[in-house]
N, C-alpha and C positions, 0 to 999 in steps of 0.2 A: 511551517516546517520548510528548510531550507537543504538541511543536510542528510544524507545517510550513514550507515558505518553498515557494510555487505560484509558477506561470507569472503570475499576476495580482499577483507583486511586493507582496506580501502577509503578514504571519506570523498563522497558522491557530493558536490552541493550545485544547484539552481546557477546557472549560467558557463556551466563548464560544458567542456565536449566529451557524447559521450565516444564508445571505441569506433565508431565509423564517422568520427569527425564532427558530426553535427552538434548543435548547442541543445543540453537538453535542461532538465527542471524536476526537481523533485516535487512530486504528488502525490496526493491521496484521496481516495474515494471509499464512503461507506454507504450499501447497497447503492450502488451506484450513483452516487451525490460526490462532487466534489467538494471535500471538504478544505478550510482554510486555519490558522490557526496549530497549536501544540496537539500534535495527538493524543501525548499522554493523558490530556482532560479529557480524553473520551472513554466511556464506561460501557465495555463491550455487553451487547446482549446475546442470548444464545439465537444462532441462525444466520447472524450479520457474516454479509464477504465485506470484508478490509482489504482493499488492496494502495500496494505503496508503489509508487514507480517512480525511474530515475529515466526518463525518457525526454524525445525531440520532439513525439507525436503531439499535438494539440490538442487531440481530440480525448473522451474517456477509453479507459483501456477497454471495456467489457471485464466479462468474467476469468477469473483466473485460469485456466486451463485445467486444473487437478479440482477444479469445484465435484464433477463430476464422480470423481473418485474421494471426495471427504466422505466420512462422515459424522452426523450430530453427534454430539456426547451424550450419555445419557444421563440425565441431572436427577437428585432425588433430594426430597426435602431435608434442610439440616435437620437433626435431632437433639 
């Protein structure tokens, strides 16, 4: 994954600067793994944090902030 497309109507992609100048990179982490590759191959499971960032940091983000306040869905067998 190289590029984004944000709420700010925008395309984000991997070597640009972000608003306070620095070079950042489009990312992705599932439960805390950074992952590489199309996201769309990935088949979400219930419980999993997704996080996508368009950032300069190097490091993993951590958890989302509003983790705290999701919550599960309640899933019930197809019938």
């Amino acid at each position: 994954m190289s590029r984004l497309h944000l709420w700010d109507n925008a395309e984000h992609r991997s070597g640009t600067a972000c608003p306070n100048g620095e070079i950042a990179n489009v990312r992705w982490w599932v439960d805390g793994v950074e992952q590489h590759g199309d996201p769309t191959n990935l088949v979400p499971r219930n419980g999993q944090v997704i996080v996508l960032s368009f950032d300069s940091n190097p490091g993993p983000p951590g958890d989302p902030p509003q983790l705290g306040a999701l919550q599960l869905p309640a899933l019930s067998a197809a019938t």
